[in-house]
C-alpha positions in Angstrom: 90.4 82.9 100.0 92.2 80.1 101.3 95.1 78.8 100.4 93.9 75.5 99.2 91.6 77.5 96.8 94.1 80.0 95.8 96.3 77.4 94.8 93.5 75.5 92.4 92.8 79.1 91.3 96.8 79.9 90.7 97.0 76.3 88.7 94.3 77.1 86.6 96.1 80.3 85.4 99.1 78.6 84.6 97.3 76.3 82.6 95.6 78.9 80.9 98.4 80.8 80.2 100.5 78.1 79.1 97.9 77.0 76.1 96.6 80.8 75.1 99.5 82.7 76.4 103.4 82.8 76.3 105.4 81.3 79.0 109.0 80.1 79.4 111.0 77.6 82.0 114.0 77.3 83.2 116.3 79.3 85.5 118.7 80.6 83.2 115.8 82.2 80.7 113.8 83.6 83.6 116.8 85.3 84.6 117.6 86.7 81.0 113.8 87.7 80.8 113.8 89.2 84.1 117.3 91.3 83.3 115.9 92.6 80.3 112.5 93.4 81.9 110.6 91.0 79.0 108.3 89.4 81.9 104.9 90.4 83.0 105.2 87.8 85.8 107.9 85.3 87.6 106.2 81.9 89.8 109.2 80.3 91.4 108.2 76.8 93.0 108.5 76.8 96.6 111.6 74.3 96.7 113.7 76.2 94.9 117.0 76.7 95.9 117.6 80.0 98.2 120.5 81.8 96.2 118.2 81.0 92.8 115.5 82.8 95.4 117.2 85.4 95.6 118.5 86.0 92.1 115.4 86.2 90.8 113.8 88.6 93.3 116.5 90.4 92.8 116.4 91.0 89.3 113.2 91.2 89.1 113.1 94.3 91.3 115.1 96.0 89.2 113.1 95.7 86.4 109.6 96.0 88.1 108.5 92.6 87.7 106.0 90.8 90.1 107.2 87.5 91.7 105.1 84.8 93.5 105.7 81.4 95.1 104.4 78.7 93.8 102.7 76.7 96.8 104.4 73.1 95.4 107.3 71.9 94.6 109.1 72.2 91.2 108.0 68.4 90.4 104.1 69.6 90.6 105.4 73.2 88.8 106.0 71.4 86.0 103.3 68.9 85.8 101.1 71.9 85.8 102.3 73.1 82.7 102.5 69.5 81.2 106.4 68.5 81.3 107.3 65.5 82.4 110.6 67.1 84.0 111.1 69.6 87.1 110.2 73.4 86.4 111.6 75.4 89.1 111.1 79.0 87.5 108.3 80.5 85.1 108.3 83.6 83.2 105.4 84.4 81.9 105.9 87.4 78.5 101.7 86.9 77.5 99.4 85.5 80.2 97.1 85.0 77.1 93.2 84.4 78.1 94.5 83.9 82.0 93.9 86.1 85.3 97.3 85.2 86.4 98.6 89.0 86.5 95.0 89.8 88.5 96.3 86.8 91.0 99.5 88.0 91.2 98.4 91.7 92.4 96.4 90.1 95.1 99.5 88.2 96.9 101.1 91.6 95.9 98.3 93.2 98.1 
């Protein structure tokens, strides 16, 4: 699949998951989410800043979450899930009627 495609597929998702699911934004809750190991899921925009990078990923690994980069910035993140502000972190707790988690184990792959 090519990345073009992957990332229509990958927007899809969010969308999906964002009407018929359960997702929150924002650095500070991903982290909390991620600590207590509440997330199916973390999509970081690609411009995020490196040390929020590597907070995440960190955290993450310690509570088994999977992690992917969003192939946009945080501008288009959050225009995806229909905020007129930046998104630079997702968590997603219910990915709802979406394949997100089935995308997700591919770039795992």
């Amino acid at each position: 699949m090519s990345s073009s495609m992957f990332k229509a597929e990958l927007i899809r998702a969010i969308q999906t998951a964002a009407r018929t699911g359960q997702i929150i934004y924002g650095a500070r809750e991903a982290i909390k989410i991620a600590l207590h190991g509440k997330a199916k899921l973390i999509i970081l925009a690609e411009n995020a800043p490196l040390e929020l990078k590597h907070d995440i990923k960190h955290y993450a690994k310690l509570s088994n979450t999977p992690v992917i980069t969003f192939n946009g910035t945080n501008i288009e993140l959050g225009t995806v899930i229909g905020r007129p502000h930046s998104v630079t972190v997702l968590a997603v707790l219910d990915p709802g009627q979406s394949n997100l988690l089935e995308l997700a184990q591919k770039v795992i792959e």
